[in-house]
TORFITI-461002 format. One line per 8 residues: number of its first residue (from 0); for each residue x, y, z of N, C-alpha, C. Coordinates in nm, 3 decimals. Example, Ala and Ser with C-alpha at 12.3 -4.5 7.8 and 13.67 -1.06 7.14 Angstrom:
residues 2
0 = 1.319:-0.569:0.780:1.230:-0.450:0.780:1.320:-0.330:0.780 | 1.285:-0.225:0.708:1.367:-0.106:0.714:1.290:0.003:0.787
END
This chain:
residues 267
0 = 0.086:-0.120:0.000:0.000:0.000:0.000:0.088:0.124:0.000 | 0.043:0.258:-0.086:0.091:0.358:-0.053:0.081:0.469:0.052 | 0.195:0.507:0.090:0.168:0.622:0.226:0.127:0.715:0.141 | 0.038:0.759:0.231:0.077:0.948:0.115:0.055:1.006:0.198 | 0.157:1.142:0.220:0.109:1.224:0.332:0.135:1.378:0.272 | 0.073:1.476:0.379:0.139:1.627:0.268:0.158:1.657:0.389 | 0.284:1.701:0.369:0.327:1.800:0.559:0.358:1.935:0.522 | 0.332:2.008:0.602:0.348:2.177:0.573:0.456:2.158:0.727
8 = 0.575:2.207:0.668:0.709:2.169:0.817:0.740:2.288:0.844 | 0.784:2.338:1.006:0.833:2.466:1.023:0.927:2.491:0.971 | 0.957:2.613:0.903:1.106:2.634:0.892:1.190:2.598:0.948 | 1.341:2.538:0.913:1.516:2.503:1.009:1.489:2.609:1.150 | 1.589:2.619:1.167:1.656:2.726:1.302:1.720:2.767:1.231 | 1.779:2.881:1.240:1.875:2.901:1.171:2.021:2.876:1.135 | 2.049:2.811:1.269:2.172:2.764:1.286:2.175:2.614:1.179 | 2.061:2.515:1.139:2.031:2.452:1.045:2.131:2.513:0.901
16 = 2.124:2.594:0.908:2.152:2.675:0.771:2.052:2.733:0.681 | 2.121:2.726:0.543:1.989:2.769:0.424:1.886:2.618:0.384 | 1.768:2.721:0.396:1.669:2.629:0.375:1.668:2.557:0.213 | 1.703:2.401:0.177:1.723:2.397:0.054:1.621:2.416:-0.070 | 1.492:2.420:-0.032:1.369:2.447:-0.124:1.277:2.539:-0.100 | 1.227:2.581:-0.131:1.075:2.671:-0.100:0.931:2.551:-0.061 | 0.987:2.474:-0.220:0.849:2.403:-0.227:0.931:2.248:-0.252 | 0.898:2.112:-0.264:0.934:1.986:-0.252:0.775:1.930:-0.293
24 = 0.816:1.865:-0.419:0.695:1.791:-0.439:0.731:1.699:-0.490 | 0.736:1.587:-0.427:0.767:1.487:-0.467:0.734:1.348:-0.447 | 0.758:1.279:-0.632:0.643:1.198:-0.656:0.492:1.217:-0.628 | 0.435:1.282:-0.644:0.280:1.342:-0.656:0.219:1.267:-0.778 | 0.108:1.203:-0.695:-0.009:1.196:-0.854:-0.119:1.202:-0.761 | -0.226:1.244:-0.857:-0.343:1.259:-0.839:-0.453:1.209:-0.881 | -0.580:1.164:-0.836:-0.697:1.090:-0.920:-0.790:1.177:-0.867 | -0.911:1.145:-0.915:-1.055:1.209:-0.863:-1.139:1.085:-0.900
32 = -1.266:1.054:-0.829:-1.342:0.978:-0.825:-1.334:0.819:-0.733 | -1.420:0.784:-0.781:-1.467:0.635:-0.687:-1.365:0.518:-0.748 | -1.319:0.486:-0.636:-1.262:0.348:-0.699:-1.275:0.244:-0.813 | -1.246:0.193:-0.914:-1.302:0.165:-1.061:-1.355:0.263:-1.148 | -1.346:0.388:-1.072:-1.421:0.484:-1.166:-1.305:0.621:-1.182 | -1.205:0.632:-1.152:-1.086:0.729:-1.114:-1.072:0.810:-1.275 | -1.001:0.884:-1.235:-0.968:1.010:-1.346:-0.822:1.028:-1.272 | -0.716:0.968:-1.359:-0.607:0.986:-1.269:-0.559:1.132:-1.379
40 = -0.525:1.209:-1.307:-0.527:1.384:-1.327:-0.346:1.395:-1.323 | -0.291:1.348:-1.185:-0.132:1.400:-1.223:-0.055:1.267:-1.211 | 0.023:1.229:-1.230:0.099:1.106:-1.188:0.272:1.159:-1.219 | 0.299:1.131:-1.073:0.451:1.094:-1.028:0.488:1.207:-1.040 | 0.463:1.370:-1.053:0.551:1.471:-1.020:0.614:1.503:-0.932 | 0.742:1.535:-0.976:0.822:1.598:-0.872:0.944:1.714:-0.930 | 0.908:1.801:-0.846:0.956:1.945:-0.892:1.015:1.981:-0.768 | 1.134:2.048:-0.758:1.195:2.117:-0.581:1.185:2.263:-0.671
48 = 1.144:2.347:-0.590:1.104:2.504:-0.606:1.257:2.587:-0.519 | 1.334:2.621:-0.558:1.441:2.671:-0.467:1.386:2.793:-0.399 | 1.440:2.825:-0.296:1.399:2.998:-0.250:1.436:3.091:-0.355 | 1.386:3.144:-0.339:1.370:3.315:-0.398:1.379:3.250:-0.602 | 1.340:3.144:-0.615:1.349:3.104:-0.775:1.168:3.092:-0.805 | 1.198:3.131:-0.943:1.069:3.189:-0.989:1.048:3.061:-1.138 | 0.911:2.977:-1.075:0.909:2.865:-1.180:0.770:2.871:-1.227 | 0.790:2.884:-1.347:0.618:2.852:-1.405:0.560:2.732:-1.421
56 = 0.497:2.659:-1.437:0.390:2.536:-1.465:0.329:2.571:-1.602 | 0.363:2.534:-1.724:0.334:2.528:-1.835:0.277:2.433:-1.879 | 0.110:2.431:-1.929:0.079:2.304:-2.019:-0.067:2.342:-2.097 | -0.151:2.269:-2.213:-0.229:2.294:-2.238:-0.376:2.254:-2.159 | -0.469:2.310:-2.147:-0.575:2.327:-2.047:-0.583:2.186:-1.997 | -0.633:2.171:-1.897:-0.684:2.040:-1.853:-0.547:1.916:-1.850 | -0.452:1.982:-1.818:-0.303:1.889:-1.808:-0.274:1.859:-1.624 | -0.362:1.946:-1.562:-0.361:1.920:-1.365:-0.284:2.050:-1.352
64 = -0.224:2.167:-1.414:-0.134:2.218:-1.375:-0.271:2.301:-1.246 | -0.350:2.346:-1.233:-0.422:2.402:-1.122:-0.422:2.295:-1.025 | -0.493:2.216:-1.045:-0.496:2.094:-0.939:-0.359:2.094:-0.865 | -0.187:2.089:-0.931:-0.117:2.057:-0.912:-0.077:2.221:-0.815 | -0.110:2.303:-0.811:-0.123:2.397:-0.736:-0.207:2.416:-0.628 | -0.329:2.358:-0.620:-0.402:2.339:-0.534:-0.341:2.236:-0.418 | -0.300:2.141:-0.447:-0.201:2.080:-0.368:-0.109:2.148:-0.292 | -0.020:2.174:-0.376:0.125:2.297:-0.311:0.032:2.379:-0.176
72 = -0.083:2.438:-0.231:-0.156:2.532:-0.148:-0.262:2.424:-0.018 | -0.261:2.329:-0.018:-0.283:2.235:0.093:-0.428:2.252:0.095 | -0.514:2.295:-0.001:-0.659:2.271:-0.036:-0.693:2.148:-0.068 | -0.593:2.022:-0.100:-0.639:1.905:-0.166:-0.522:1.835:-0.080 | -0.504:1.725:-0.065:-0.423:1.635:-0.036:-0.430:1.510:-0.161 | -0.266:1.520:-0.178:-0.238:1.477:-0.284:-0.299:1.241:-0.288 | -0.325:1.195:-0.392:-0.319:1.052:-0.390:-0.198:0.968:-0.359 | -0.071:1.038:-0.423:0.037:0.928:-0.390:0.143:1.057:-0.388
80 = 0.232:1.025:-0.306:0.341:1.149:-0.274:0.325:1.232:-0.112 | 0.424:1.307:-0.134:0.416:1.428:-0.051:0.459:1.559:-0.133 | 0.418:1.615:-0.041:0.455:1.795:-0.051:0.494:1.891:0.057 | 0.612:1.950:0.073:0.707:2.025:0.158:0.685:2.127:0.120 | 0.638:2.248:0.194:0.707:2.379:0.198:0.719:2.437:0.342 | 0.872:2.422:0.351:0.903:2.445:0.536:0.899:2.563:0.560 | 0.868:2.691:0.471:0.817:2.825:0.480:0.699:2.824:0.578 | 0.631:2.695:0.557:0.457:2.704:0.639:0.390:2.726:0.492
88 = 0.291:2.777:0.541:0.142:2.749:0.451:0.186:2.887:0.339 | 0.169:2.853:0.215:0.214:2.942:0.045:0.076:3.015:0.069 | 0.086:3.108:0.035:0.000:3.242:-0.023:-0.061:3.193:-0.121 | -0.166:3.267:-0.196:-0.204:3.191:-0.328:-0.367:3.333:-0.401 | -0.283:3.349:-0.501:-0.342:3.437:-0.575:-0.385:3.369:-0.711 | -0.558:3.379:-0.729:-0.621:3.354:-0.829:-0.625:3.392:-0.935 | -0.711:3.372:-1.066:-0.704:3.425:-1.176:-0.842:3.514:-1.181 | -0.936:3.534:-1.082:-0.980:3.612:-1.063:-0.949:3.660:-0.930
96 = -0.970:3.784:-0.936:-0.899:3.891:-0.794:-0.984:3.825:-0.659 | -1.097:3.824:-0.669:-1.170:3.723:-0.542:-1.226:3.861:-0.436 | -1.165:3.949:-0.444:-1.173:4.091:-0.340:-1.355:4.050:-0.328 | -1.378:4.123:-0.198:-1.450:4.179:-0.129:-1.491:4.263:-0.160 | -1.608:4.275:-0.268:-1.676:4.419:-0.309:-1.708:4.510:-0.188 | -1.786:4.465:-0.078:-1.806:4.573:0.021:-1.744:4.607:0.097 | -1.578:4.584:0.097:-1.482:4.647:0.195:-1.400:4.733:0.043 | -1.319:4.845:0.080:-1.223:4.889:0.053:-1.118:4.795:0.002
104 = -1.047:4.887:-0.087:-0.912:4.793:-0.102:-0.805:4.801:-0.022 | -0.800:4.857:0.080:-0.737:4.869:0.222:-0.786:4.760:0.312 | -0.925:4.779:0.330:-0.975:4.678:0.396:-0.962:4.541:0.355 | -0.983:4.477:0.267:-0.948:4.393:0.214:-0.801:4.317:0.222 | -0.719:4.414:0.238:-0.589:4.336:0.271:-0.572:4.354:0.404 | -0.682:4.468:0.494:-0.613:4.385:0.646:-0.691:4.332:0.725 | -0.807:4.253:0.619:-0.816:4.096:0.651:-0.779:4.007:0.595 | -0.636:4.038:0.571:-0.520:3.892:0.529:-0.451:3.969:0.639
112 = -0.432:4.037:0.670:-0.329:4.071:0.780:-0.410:4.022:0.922 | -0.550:4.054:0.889:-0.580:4.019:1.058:-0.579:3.850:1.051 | -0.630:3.787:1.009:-0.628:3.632:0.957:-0.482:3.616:1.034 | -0.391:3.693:0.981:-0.230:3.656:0.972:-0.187:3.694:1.187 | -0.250:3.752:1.192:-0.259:3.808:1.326:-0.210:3.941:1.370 | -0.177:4.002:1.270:-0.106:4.184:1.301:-0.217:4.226:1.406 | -0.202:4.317:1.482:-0.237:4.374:1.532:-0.304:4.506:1.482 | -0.458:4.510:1.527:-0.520:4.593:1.439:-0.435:4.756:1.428
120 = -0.357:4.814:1.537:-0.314:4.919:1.552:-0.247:4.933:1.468 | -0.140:4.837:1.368:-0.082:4.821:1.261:-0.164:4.792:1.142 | -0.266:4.775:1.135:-0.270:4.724:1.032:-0.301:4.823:0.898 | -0.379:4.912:0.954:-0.349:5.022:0.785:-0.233:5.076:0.720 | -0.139:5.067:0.851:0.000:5.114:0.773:0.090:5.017:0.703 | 0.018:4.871:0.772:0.088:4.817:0.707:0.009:4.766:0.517 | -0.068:4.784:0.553:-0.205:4.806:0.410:-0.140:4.922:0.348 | -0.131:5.006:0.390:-0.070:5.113:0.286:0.066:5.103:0.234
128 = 0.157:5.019:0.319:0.250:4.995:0.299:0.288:4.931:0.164 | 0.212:4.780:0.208:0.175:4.684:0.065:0.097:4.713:-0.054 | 0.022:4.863:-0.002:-0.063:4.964:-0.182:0.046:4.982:-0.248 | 0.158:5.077:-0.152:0.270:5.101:-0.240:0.354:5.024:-0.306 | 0.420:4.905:-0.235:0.436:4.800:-0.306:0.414:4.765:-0.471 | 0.312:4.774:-0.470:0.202:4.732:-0.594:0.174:4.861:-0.691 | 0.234:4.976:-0.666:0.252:5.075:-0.731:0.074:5.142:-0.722 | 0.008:5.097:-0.597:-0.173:5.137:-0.588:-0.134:5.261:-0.444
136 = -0.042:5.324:-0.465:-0.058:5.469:-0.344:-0.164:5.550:-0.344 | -0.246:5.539:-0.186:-0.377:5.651:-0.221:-0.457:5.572:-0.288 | -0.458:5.381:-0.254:-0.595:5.361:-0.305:-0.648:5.269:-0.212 | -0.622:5.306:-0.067:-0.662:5.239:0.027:-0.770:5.293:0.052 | -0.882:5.360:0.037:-1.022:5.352:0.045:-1.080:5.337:-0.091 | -1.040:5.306:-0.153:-1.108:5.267:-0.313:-1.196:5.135:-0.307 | -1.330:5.171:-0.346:-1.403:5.027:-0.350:-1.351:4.962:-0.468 | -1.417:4.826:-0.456:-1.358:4.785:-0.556:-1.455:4.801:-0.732
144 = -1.549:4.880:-0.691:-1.636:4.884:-0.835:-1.580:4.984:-0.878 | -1.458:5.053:-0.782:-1.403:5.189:-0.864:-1.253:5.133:-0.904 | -1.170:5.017:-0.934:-1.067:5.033:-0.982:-1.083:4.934:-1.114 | -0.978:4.966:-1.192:-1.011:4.865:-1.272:-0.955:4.746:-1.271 | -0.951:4.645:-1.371:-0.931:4.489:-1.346:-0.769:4.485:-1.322 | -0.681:4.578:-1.357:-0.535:4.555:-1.382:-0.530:4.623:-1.204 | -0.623:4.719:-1.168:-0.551:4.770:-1.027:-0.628:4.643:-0.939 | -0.769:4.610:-0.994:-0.810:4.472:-0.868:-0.717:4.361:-0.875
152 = -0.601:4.338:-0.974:-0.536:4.250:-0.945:-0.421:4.259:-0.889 | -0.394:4.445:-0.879:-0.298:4.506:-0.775:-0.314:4.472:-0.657 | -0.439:4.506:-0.625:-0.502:4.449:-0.463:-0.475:4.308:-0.436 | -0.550:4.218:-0.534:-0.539:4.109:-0.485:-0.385:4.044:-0.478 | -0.288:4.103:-0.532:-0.129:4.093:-0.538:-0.077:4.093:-0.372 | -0.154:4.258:-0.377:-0.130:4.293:-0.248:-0.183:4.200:-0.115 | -0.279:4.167:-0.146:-0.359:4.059:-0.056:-0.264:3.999:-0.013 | -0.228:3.881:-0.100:-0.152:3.760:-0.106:-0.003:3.786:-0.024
160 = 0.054:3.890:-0.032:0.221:3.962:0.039:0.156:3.995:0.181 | 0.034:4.043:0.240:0.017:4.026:0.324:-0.003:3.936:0.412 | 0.001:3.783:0.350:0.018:3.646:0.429:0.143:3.654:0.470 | 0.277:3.691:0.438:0.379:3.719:0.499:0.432:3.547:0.449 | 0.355:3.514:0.332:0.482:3.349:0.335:0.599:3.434:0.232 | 0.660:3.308:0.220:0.796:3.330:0.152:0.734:3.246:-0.002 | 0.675:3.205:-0.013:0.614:3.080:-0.116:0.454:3.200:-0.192 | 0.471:3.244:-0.319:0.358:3.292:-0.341:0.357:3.189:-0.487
168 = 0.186:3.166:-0.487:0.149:3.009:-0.556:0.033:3.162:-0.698 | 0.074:3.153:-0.809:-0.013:3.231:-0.859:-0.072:3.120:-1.020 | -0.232:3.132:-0.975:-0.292:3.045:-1.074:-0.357:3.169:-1.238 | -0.283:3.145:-1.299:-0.298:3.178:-1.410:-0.387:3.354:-1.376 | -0.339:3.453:-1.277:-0.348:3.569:-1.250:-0.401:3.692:-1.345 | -0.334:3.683:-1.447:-0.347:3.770:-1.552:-0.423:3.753:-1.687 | -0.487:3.650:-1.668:-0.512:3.580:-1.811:-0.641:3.631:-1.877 | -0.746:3.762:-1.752:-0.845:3.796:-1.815:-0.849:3.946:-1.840
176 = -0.663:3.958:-1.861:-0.695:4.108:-1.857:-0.642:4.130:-2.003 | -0.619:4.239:-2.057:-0.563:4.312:-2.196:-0.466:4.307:-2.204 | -0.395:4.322:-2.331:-0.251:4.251:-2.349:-0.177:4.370:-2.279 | -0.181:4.525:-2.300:-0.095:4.579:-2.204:-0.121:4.610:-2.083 | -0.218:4.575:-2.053:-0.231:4.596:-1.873:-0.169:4.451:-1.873 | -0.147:4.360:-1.885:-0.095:4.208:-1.859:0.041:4.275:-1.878 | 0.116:4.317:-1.951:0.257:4.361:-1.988:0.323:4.431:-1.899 | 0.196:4.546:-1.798:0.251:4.618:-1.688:0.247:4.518:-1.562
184 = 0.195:4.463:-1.557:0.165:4.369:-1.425:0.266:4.279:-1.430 | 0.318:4.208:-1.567:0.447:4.135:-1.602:0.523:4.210:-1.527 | 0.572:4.363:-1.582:0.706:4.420:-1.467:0.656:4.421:-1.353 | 0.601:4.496:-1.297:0.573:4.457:-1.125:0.608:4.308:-1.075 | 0.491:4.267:-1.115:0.564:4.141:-1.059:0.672:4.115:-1.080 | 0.777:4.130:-1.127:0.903:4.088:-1.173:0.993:4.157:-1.092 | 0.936:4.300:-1.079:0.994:4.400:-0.975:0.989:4.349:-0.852 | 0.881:4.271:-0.776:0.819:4.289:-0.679:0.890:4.129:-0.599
192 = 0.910:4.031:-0.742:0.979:3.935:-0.686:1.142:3.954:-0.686 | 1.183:4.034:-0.747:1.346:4.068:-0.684:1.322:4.152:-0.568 | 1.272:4.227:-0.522:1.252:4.311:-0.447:1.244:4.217:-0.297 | 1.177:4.100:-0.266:1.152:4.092:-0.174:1.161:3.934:-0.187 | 1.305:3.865:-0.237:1.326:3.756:-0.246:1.200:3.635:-0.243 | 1.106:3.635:-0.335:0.972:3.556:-0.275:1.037:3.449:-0.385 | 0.951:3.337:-0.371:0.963:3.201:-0.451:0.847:3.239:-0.484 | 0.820:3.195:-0.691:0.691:3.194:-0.693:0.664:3.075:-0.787
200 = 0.539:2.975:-0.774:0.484:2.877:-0.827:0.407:2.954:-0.920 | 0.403:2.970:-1.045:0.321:3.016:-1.116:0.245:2.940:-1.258 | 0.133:2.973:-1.237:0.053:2.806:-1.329:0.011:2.960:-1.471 | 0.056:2.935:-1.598:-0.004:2.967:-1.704:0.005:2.875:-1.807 | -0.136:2.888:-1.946:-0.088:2.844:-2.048:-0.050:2.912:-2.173 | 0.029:3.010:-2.126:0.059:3.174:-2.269:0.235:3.093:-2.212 | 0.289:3.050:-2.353:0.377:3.025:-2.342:0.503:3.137:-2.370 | 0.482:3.226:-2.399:0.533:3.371:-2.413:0.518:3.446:-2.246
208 = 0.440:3.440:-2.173:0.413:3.465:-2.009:0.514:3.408:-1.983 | 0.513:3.269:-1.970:0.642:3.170:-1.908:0.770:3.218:-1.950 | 0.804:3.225:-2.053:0.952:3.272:-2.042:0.977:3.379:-2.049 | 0.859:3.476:-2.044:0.848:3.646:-2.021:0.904:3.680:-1.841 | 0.866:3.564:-1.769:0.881:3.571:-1.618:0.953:3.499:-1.573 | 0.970:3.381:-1.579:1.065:3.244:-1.517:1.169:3.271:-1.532 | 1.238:3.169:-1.414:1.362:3.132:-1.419:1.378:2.991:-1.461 | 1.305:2.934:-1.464:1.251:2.811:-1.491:1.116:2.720:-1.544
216 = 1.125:2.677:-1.671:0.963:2.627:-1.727:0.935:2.498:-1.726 | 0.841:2.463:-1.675:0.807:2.303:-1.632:0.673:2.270:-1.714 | 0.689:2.193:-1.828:0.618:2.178:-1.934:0.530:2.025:-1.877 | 0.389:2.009:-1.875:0.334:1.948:-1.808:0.277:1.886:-1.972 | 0.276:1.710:-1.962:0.158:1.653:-2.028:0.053:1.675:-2.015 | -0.068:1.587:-2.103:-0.210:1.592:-2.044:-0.207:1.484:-2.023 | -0.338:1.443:-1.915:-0.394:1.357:-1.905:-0.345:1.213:-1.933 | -0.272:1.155:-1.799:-0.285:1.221:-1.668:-0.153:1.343:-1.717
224 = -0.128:1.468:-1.589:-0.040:1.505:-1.590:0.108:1.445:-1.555 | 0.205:1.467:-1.642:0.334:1.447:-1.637:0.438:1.549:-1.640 | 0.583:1.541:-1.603:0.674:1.638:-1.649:0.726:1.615:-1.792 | 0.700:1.688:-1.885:0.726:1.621:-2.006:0.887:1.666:-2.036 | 0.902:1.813:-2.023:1.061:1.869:-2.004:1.068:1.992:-1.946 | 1.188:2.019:-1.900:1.217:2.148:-1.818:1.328:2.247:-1.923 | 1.266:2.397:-1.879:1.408:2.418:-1.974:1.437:2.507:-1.872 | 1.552:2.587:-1.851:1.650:2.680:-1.734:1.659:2.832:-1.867
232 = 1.570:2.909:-1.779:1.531:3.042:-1.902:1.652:3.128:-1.821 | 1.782:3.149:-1.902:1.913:3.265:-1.889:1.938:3.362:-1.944 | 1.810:3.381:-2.017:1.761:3.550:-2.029:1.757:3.651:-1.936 | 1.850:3.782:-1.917:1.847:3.834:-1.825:1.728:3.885:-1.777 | 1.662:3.937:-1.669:1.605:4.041:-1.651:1.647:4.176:-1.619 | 1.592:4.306:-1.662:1.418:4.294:-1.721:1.406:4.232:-1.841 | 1.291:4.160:-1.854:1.240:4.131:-2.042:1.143:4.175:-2.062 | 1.132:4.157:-2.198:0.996:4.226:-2.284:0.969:4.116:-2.359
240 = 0.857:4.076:-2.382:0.772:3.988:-2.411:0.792:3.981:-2.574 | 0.862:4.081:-2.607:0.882:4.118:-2.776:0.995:4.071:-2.792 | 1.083:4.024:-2.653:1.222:4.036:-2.709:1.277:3.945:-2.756 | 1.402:3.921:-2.873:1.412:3.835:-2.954:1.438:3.668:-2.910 | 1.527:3.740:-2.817:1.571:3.598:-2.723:1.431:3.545:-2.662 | 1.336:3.584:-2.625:1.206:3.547:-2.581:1.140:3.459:-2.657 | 1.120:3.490:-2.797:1.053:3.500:-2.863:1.119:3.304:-2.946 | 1.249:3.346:-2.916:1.323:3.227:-2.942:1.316:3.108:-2.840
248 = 1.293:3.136:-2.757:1.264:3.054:-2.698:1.108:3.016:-2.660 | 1.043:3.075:-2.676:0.874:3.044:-2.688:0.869:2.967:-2.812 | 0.902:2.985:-2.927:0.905:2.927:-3.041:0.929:2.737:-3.034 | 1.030:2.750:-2.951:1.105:2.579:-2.915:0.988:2.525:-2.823 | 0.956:2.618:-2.686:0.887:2.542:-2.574:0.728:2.528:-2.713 | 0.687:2.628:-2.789:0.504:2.642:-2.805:0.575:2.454:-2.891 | 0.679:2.425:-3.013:0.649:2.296:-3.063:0.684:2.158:-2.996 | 0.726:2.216:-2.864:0.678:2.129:-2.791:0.593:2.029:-2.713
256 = 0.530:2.187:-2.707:0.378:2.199:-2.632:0.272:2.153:-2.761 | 0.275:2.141:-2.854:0.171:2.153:-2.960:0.231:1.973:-2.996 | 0.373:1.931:-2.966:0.389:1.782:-3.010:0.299:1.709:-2.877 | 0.330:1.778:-2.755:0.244:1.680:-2.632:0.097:1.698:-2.659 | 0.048:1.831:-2.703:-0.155:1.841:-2.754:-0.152:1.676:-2.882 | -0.064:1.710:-2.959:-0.083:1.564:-3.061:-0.085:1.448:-3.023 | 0.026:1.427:-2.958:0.003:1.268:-2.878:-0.111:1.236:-2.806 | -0.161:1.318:-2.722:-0.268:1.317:-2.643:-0.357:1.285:-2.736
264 = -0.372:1.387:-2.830:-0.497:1.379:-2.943:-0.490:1.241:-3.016 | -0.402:1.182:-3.014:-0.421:1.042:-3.122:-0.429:0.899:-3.003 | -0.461:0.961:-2.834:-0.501:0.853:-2.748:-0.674:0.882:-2.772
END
């Protein structure tokens, strides 16, 4: 029989040393349904997430890469495997913003701070703190029917940094907005993860996103999910989504990605 367990472990001491991963997933698969009746969804992944390294989850729809995030984020417990992140429990920002229409966008993030336990006497400064962050100064009483979709996903950015993990898990974030509000939110975030050493798990299927942001692309089969190949993106930052070296390398990962849609298609 298989063990399977998912442990969320405290961080070392410090005297331990450097912590060697962010995230540890290993050997992971996944099913859904009744026994004889299963939908096996991921089988046998395993990915180590280093600190402060920034990895995308690349595949075409319906390959587990959400599921396989939902895990990391300890909403699901995996079928066979475990999953480590000795940070404690990953942050985790949606592909829709999720905000709280009837609070503020102040308010809204300091109930991730109160959740987190700040102390209410802190907590707007530290809300204003994390607006600025996100380049949203002066929009801590803004409802949310007054910003638009590129600043509600400022907020909800902001949300997520107010959990205070070291591990931020982002499920396909940007994918319902316009190509240049997506292009500005590309730098921020990019800013925002050198800025404040975070590890980020990030699930898209715009294969131009992935090597627009990563340090690393983890190209997922379908059904079930697999690791099909990894590539190590040594494109400096900043990038531009135009840029040639980008563009060269999206080119290799998309006939990749379009040979794993074929195989699938001729099961």
């Amino acid at each position: 029989m298989t063990t399977t367990t998912l442990t969320k472990q405290p961080a070392p001491a410090a005297s331990a040393g450097t912590v060697p991963y962010a995230a540890r997933i290993d050997h992971v698969s996944k099913s859904f349904g009744r026994p004889g009746a299963q939908q096996h969804v991921l089988d046998d992944i395993s990915i180590d997430v280093a600190p402060g390294e920034f990895v995308c989850l690349l595949g075409a729809s319906g390959c587990g890469k959400s599921t396989l995030l939902n895990l990391v984020a300890g909403l699901d417990a995996p079928s066979a495997g475990s999953i480590e992140t000795p940070g404690g429990r990953p942050a985790l920002m949606f592909q829709e913003h999720a905000l709280f229409p009837w609070l503020t966008a102040g308010r809204n993030i300091e109930l991730a701070l109160r959740l987190r336990g700040v102390p209410r006497a802190e907590r707007r400064a530290e809300a204003e703190r994390l607006l600025e962050l996100v380049r949203l100064g002066g929009a801590y009483g803004k409802r949310v029917h007054e910003l638009s979709g590129g600043m509600r996903q400022r907020v909800a950015m902001a949300r997520a940094l107010a959990q205070d993990s070291q591990l931020l898990l982002m499920d396909e974030p940007f994918a319902a907005l316009d190509a240049i509000t997506r292009d500005v939110l590309h730098d921020e975030l990019t800013r925002i993860w050198r800025e404040t050493d975070l590890s980020v798990l990030f699930v898209t299927h715009n294969v131009r996103e992935a090597v627009r942001l990563a340090q690393r692309v983890v190209l997922l089969s379908s059904r079930p999910g697999r690791i099909a190949r990894e590539w190590q993106v040594d494109i400096p930052q900043p990038r531009r989504i135009e840029d040639a070296a980008v563009a060269d390398l999206s080119v290799e990962i998309t006939e990749q990605l379009r040979g794993e849609i074929r195989r699938h298609g001729q099961h």
